[in-house]
N, C-alpha and C positions, 0 to 999 in steps of 0.2 A: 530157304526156298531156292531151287534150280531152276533156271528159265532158257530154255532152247531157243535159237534161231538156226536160220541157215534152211538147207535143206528144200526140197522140192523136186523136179522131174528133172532130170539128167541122160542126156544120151550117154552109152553105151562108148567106153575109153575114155569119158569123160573127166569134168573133176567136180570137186563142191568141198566148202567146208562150213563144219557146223561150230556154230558157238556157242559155249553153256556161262551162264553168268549165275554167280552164289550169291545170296543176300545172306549176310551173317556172319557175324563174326567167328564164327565155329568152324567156319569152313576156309580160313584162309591160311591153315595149316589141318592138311589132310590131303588124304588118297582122293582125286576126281578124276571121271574117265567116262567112257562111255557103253554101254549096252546096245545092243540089236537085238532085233524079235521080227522076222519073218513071218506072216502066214502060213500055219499052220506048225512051226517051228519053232523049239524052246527057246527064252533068252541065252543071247550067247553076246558072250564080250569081248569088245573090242579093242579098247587100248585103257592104259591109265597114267596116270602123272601123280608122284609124292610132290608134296613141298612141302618142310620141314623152316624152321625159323630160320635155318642156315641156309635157306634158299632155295630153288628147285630142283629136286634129286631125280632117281630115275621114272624110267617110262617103261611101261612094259604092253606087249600088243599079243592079240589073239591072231594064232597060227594064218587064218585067211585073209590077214589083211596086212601081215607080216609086209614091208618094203614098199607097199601100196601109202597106207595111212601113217600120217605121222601127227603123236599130238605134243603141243603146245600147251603151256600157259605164263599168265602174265605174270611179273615178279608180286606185284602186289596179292598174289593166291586165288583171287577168287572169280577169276575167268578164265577158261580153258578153250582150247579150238581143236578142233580135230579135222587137216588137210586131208580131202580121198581123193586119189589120184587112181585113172585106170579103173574106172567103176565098172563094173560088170554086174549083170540083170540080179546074180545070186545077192548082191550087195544091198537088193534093193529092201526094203524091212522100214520100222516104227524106229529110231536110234532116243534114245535116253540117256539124258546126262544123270551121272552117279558120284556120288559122293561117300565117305568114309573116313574115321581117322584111323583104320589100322588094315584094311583093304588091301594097299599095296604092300603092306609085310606077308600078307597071305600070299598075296600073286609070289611074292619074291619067295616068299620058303618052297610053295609044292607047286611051283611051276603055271598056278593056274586059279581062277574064283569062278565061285558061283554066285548067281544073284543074290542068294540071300546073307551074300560077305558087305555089300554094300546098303548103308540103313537110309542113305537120301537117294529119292530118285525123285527127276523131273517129270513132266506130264506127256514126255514125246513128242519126237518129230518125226514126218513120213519124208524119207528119202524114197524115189525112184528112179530104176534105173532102166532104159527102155530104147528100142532104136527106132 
């Protein structure tokens, strides 16, 4: 199970960071990261984190939030945070903690995932972004 916090109404330049916590042992070696889904706009993804038994590897982030967002997670695997800094309105969306154990070898080979690369997802949080 993924369980979100974080998240709610944010002026415009602002920041917010969301928290996804994993119940399970499955998940404390694996690809976690996050998704967005705007009104009326496909899911698109945001950043991810491996962690591998050898500790926590890379991170890789979606083009618009590049230098903006940065994610984290804790050595023990199985909570992840994702900093947004510089929030602007396009930012604002349902975000989704996601989970996977071979996800981030796809982001890493073809530059990029699609939803249905990740098999755990959480139930959503409403980020807004507003002035």
């Amino acid at each position: 199970e993924l369980v979100e916090s974080g998240g709610g109404s944010v002026e415009i330049g602002g920041s917010s960071t969301l928290t996804c916590e994993a119940h399970g042992v499955e998940f404390r070696s694996s690809c976690m990261g996050w998704f967005r889904q705007a009104p009326g706009k496909e899911r698109e993804a945001v950043a991810a984190i491996y962690k591998g038994y050898q500790g926590v590897g890379e991170s890789y982030y979606g083009d618009s939030v590049k230098g903006r967002f940065t994610i984290s997670r804790h050595t023990e695997g199985n909570v992840v945070n994702l900093q947004m800094l510089r929030l602007q309105p396009e930012d604002t969306g349902t975000y989704y903690c996601v989970a996977d154990p071979t996800a981030c070898g796809v982001w890493y080979a073809q530059g990029f995932v699609f939803s249905a690369d990740f098999r755990h997802w959480g139930q959503g949080i409403q980020v807004t972004v507003s002035s």
